[in-house]
C-alpha positions as CSV (number, residue, x, y, z in Angstrom):
1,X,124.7,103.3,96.5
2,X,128.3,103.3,98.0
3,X,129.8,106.2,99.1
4,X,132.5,107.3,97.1
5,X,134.7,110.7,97.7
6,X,134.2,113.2,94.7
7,X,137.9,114.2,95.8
8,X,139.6,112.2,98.6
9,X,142.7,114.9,98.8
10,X,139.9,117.5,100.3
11,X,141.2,119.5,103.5
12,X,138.8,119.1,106.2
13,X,138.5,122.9,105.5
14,X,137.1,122.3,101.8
15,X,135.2,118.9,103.2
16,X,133.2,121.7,105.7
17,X,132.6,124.5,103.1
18,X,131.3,121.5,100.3
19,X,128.8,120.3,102.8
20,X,127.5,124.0,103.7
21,X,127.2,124.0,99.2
22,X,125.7,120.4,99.0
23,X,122.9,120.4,101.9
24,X,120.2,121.8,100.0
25,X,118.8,125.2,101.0
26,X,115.0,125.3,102.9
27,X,114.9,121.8,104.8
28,X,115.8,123.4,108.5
29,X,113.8,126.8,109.7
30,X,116.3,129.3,109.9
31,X,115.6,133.0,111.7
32,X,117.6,134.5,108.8
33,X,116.6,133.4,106.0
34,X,119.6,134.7,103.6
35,X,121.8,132.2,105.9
36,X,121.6,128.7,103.8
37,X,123.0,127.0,106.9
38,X,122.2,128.7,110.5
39,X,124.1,126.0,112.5
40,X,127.6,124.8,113.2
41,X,128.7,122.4,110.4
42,X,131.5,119.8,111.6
43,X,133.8,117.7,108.2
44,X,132.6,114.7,108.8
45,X,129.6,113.4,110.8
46,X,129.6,112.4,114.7
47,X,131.5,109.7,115.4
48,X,130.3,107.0,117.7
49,X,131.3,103.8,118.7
50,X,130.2,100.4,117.0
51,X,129.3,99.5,120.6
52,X,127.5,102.6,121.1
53,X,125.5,102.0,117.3
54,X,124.5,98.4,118.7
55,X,122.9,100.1,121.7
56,X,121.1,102.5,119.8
57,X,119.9,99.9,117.5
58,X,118.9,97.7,120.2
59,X,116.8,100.6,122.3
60,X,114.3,100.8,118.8
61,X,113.1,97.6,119.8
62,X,112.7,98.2,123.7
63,X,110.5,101.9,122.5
64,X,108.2,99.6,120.5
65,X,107.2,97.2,123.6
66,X,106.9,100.3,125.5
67,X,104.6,101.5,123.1
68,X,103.0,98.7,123.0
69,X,102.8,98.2,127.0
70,X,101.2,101.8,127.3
71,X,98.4,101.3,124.5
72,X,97.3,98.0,126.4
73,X,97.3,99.8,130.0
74,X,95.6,102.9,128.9
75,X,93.0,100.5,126.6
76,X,92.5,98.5,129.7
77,X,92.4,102.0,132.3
78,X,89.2,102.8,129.7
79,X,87.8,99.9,130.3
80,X,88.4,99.3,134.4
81,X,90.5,96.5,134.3
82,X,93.8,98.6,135.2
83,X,94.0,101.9,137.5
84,X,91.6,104.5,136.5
85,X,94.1,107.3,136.6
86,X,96.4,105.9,133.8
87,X,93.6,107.2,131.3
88,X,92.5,109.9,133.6
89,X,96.6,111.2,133.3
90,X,96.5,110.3,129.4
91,X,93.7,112.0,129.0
92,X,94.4,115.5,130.6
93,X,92.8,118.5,128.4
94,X,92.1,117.0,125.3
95,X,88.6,117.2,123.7
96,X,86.4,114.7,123.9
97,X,86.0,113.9,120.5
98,X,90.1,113.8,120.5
99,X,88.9,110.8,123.4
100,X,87.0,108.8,121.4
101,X,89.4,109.0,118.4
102,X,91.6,106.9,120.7
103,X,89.0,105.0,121.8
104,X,87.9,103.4,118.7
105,X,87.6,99.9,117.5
106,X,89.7,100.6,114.5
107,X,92.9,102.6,116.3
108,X,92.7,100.7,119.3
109,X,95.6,98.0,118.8
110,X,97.5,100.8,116.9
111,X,101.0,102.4,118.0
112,X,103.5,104.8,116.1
113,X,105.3,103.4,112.8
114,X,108.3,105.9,113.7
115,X,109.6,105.9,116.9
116,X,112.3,108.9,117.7
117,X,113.8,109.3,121.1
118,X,116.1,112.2,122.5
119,X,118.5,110.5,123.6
120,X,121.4,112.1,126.0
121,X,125.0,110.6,125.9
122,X,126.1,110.8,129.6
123,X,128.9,109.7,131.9
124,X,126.7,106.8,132.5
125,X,124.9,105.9,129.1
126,X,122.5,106.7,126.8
127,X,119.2,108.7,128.9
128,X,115.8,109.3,126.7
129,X,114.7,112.8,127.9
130,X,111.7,112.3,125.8
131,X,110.1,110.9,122.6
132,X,108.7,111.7,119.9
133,X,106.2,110.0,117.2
134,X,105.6,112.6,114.8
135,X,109.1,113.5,114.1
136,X,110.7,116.4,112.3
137,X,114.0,116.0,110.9
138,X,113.8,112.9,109.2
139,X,114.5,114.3,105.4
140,X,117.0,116.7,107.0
141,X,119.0,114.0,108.2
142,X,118.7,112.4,104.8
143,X,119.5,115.5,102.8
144,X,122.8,115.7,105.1
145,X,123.5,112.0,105.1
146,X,123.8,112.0,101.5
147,X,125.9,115.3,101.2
148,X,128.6,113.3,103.5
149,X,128.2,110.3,101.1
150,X,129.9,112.4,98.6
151,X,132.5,113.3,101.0
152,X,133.4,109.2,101.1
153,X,132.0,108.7,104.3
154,X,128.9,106.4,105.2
155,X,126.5,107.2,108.1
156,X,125.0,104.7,110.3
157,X,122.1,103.5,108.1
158,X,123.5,104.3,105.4
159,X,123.2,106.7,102.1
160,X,119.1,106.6,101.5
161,X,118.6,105.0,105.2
162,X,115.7,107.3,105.6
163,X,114.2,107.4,102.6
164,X,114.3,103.6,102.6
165,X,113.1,102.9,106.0
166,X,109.9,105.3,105.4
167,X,109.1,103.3,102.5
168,X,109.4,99.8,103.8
169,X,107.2,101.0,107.0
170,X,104.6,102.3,104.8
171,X,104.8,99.1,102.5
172,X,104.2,97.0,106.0
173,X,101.5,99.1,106.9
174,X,99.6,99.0,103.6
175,X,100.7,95.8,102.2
176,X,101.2,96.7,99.2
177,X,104.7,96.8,97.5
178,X,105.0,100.2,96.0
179,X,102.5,102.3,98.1
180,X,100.8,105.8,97.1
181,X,101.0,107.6,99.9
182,X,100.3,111.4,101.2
183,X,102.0,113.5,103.3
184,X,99.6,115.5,105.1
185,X,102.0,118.7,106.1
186,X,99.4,121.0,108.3
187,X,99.7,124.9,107.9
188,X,100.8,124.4,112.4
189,X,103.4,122.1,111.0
190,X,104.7,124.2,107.8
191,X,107.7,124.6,109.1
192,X,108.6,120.4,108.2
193,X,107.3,120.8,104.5
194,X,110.5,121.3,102.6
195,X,112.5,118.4,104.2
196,X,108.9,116.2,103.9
197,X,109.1,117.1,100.4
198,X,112.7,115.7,100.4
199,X,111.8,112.3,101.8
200,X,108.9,112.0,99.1
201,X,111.1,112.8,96.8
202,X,113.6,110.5,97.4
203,X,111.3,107.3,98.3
204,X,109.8,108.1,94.4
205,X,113.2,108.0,93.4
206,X,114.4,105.1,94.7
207,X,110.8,103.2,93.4
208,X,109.9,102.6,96.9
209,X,106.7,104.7,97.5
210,X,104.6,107.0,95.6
211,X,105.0,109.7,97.6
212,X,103.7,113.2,97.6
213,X,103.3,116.0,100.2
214,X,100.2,117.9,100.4
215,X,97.9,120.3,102.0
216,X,95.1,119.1,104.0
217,X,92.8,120.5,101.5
218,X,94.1,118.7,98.6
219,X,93.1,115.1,99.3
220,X,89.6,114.3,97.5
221,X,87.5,112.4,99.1
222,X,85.0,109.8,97.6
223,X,82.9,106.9,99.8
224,X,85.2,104.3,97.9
225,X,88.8,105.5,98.6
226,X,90.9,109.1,99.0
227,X,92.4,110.2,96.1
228,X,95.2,112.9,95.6
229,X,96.2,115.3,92.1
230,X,99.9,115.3,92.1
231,X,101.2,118.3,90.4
232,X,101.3,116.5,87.2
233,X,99.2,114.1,86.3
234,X,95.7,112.1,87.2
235,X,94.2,112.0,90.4
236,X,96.1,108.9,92.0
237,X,94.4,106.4,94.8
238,X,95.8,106.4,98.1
239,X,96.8,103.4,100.2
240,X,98.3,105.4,102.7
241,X,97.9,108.8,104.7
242,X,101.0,110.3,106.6
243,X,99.9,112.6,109.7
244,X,102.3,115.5,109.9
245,X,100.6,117.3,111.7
246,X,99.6,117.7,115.7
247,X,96.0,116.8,117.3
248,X,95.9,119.6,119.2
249,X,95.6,121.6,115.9
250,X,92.9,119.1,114.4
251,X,90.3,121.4,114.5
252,X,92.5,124.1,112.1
253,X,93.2,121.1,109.8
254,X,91.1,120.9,106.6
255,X,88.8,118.1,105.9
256,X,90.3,116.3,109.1
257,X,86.9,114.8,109.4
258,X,87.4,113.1,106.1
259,X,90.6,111.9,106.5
260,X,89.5,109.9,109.9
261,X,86.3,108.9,108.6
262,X,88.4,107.1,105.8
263,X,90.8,105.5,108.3
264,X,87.9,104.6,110.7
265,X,86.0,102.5,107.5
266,X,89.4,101.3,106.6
267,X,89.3,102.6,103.1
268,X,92.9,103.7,103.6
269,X,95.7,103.1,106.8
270,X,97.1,106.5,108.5
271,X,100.1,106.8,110.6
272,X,100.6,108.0,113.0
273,X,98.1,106.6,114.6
274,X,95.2,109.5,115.6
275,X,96.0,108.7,119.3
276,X,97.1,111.8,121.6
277,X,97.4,109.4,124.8
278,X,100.6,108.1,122.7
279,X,101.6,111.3,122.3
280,X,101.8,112.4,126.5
281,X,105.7,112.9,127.8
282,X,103.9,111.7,131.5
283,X,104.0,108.7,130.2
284,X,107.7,108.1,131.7
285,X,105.8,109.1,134.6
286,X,103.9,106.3,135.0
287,X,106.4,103.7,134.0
288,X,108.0,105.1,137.3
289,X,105.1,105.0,139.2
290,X,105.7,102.0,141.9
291,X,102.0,101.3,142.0
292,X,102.1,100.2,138.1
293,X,105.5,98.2,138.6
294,X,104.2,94.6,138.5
295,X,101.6,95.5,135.2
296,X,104.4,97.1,133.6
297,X,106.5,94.2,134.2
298,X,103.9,91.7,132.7
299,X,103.8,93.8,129.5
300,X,107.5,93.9,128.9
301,X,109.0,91.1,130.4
302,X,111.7,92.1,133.4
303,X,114.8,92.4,130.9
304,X,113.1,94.9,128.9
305,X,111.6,96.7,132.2
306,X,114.9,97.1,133.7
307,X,116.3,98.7,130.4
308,X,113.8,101.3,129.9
309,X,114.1,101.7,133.8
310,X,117.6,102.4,133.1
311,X,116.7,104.5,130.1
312,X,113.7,106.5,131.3
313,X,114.9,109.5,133.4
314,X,112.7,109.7,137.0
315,X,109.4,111.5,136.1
316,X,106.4,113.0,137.9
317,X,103.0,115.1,137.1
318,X,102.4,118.2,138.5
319,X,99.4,117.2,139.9
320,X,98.0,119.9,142.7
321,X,95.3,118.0,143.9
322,X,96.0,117.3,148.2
323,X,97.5,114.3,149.3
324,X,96.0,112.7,152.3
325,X,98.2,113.4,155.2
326,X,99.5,109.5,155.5
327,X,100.5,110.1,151.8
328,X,103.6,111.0,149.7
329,X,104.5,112.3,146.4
330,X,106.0,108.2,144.7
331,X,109.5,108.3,144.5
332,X,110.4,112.0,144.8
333,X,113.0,113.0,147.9
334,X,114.9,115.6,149.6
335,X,117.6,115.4,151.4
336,X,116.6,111.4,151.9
337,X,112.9,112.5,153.2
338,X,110.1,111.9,151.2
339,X,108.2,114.6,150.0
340,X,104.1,114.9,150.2
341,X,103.5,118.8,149.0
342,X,105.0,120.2,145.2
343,X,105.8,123.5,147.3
344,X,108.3,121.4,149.5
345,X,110.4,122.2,146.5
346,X,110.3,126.2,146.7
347,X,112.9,126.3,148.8
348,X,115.4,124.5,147.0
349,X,118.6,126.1,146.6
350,X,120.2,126.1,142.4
351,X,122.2,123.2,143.2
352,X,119.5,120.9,144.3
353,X,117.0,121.5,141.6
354,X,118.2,118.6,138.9
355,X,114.7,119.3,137.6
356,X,113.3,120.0,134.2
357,X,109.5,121.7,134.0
358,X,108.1,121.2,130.9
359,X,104.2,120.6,129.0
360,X,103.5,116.8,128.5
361,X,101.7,116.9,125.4
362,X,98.9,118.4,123.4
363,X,100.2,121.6,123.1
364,X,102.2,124.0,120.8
365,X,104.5,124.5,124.1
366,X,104.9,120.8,123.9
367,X,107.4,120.4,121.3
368,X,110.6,122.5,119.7
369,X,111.9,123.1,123.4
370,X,109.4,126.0,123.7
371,X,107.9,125.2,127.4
372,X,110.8,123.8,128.5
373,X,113.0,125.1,132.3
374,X,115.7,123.9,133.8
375,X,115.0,124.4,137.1
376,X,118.7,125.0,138.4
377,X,119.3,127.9,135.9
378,X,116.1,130.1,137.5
379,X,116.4,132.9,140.3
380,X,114.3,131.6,143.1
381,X,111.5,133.6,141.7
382,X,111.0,131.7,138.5
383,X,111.6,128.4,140.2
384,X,109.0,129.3,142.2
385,X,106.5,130.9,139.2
386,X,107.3,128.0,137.0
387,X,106.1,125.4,139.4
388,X,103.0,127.1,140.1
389,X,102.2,127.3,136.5
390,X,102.9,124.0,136.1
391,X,100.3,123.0,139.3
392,X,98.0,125.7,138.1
393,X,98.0,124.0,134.3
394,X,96.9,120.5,135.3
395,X,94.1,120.1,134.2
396,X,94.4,122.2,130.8
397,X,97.9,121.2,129.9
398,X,99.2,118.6,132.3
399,X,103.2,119.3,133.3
400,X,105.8,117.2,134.2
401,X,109.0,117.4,136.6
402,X,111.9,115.3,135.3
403,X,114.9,114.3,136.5
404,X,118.1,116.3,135.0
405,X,120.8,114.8,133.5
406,X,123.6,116.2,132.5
407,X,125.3,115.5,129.1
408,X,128.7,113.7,128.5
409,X,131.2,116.8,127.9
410,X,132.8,115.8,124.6
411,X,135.3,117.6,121.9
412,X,133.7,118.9,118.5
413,X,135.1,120.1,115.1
414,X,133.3,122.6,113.2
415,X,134.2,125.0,110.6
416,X,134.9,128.8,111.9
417,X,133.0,130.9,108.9
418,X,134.6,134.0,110.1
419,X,138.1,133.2,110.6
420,X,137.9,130.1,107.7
421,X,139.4,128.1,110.0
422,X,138.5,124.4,111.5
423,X,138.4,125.0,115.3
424,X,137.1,123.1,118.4
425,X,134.9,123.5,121.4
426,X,133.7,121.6,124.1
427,X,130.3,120.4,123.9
428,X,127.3,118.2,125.0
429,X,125.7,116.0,122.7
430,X,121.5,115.1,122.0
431,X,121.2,112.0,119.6
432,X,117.8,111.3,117.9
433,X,117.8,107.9,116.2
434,X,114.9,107.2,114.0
435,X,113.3,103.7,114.1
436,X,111.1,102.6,111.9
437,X,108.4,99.5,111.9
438,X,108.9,97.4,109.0
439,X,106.4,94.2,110.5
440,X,102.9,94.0,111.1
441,X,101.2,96.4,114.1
442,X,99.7,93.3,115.4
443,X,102.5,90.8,115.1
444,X,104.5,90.1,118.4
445,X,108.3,89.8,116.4
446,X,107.8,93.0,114.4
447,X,111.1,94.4,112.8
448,X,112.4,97.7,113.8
449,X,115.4,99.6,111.7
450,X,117.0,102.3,112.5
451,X,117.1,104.8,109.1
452,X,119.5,107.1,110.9
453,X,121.0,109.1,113.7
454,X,121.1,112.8,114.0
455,X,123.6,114.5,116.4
456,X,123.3,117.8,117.8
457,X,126.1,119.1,119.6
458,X,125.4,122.0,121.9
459,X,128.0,124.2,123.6
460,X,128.9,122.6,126.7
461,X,127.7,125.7,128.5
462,X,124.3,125.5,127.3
463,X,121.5,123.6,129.4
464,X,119.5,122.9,126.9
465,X,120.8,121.0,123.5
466,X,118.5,121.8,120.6
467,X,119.0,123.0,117.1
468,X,121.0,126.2,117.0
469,X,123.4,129.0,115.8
470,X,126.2,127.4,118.2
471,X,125.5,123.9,117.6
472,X,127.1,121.4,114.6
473,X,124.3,119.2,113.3
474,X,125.1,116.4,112.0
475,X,124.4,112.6,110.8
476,X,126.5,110.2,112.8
477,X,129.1,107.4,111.5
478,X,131.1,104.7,112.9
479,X,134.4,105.5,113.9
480,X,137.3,103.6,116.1
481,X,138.0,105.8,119.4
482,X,134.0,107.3,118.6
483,X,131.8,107.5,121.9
């Protein structure tokens, strides 16, 4: 489909108030629900560079060896032929039957299908804050990508990118052409139903999965296959299950034990895989860690390593457990002196905290922003109560303590709904690229496409950028003189 403009003399006035009538209603939680569109919208979508899209592409590649690398290292901590506190780190307040889930035979080689970094434009490059494998966002993006299609202007991965992308990774997956798939939307996860719903839609639509979102409760199970009743219709055979929703809720989830007892017999593939050590933000935390330098290396090959190193802001585990007194905390200084004791860092005036604080993973605080601090906006009393929560969680809910970095201040267009007038303002940006696996889990030269980009442009006074009231949300396109 080409992207033709439905009227190419449109103002950039009319361009802004056709996309707040075009994106359809529902697919991004609002607080007010009589407000169709709660965020900023910008004209036309953010514009990046062609050099900076080939970067981006090129990073989906580089997350899937890293996924890769820290499957084998955990797999081999399990066993004992790698450091015993890789696993021990990974598998920090989960359950043990969540354990064994990862554990098993049949999940063992697995690793997320969709791959979607945070990824902060700075004065010095792209920086991955974090990752995420069971995205949100991904018919959002595909809902607003098409709305700017009809403005004439192509995003980076084009008109039905996402749709597209979803249905080729779940055709790889399944091997089969056209695959019947579910999307299992949990009640935790409720808030990602409507845009899922999109995406289903618009694979169906486009012939390149039979897709339908679901309750938990509404996939039959039989010792053969699982079966789903679309609204319409017979009860349809899957080939494929889609996990949209969190292990740490696995226990509220409906007939979660049938779901995994399918996957384990291989009577139908799920993704993503059931694997919460995959899921763990500490991981960046041990790529850093000096000790595991040399294994990492072996797994990715040195150009890759030195990418990611690149990519990966410094990362360390609150871990409160005494250091012997020869010992220091890897890699973490101030004022050029190592440090050996978390509390070294009470005393830290604002301006030397380029910290984050934030849950690593199995958690409801672990995603949306919820648990996250930036250390140099806190008095000296939350710095101080925010670390010890953070040393006092360990062993519950592991915490992390990132390096901060600072966004790229940049200029951004938007529509003013109160005057009616296009305005600008300065502002940080947050891109999250979605990469999809269209080869085989096991295969060495697997393919990974990017479906789309999402920007989010945050006030440039505002620490952390995330969807909101003050930000424009937008897909991304190339442009000459883009960043």
């Amino acid at each position: 489909m080409s992207c033709t403009a439905i009227d190419p003399n449109l103002t950039a006035q009319e361009q802004a108030h056709f996309l707040i009538d075009a994106i359809p209603p529902g697919l991004f939680r609002v607080e007010d629900e009589d407000q169709r569109i709660a965020w900023r919208v910008s004209p036309e979508p953010f514009a990046l560079s062609a050099e900076s899209v080939a970067k981006i592409e090129a990073i989906g590649t580089d997350l899937l060896a890293f996924y890769r690398a820290l499957n084998n290292l955990y797999n081999r901590s399990a066993r004992g032929t790698a450091p015993g506190f890789i696993a021990e780190y990974l598998d920090l307040g989960k359950p043990e039957h969540v354990v064994r889930l990862a554990r098993q035979n049949r999940f063992k080689q697995d690793v997320p299908l969709i791959m979607r970094p945070d990824l902060l434009l700075t004065d010095d490059g792209f920086v991955a804050s974090e990752l995420d494998s069971v995205p949100g966002g991904m018919g959002f993006l595909g809902a607003m990508t098409q709305a700017y299609c009809k403005l004439g202007i192509e995003s980076v991965g084009g008109v039905d990118g996402m749709p597209l992308q979803f249905g080729a990774m779940l055709a790889a997956l399944t091997g089969v052409e056209k695959p019947t798939v579910a999307v299992v939307v949990s009640d935790e996860s409720g808030d990602y139903r409507a845009e899922m719903r999109w995406l289903a839609d618009a694979a169906r639509r486009l012939s390149v999965a039979n897709a339908y979102v679901c309750e938990p409760q509404d996939v039959v199970f039989t010792e053969e296959a699982l079966y789903l009743r679309p609204a319409e219709g017979e009860d349809v055979r899957l080939d494929a299950l889609y996990r949209n929703f969190e292990l740490f809720d696995l226990m509220n989830v409906p007939k979660h034990e049938l779901m995994l007892y399918a996957a384990r017999h291989n009577r139908i593939k799920m993704t993503p895989p059931p694997k919460a050590d995959l899921e763990e933000k500490l991981s960046f935390a041990l790529f850093h860690h000096s000790a595991l330098e040399s294994l990492w290396r072996k797994e990715l090959g040195n150009e890759t390593y030195e990418r990611l190193l690149k990519l990966f802001p410094q990362t360390w585990v609150l871990d409160p457990r005494p250091l012997p007194p020869q010992a220091v905390i890897d890699g973490l200084r101030i004022g050029g002196r190592p440090v050996r004791d978390w509390r070294e860092l009470l005393d830290l005036g604002k301006s030397e905290r380029d910290y984050v604080v934030k849950p690593s993973g199995f958690s409801e605080l672990a995603w949306g922003s919820k648990g996250v601090k930036i250390a140099n906006d806190l008095t000296k009393d939350e710095w101080a109560a925010t670390l010890e929560n953070g040393l006092a969680s360990f062993e519950r809910t592991p915490y992390i303590l990132q390096r901060f970095h600072k966004g790229k201040r940049l200029r951004q267009m938007y529509l003013d709904r109160k005057t009616d007038e296009i305005r600008n303002y300065d502002g940080r940006v947050r891109l999250c690229p979605y990469y999809f696996v269209t080869g085989s889990q096991g295969a060495t030269q697997a393919e990974v496409r990017l479906g789309g980009i999402l920007a989010t442009v945050a006030p440039a006074d505002k620490r952390l950028i995330h969807g909101m009231t003050d930000a424009v949300m937008a897909s991304c396109f190339v442009k000459d003189g883009g960043y």
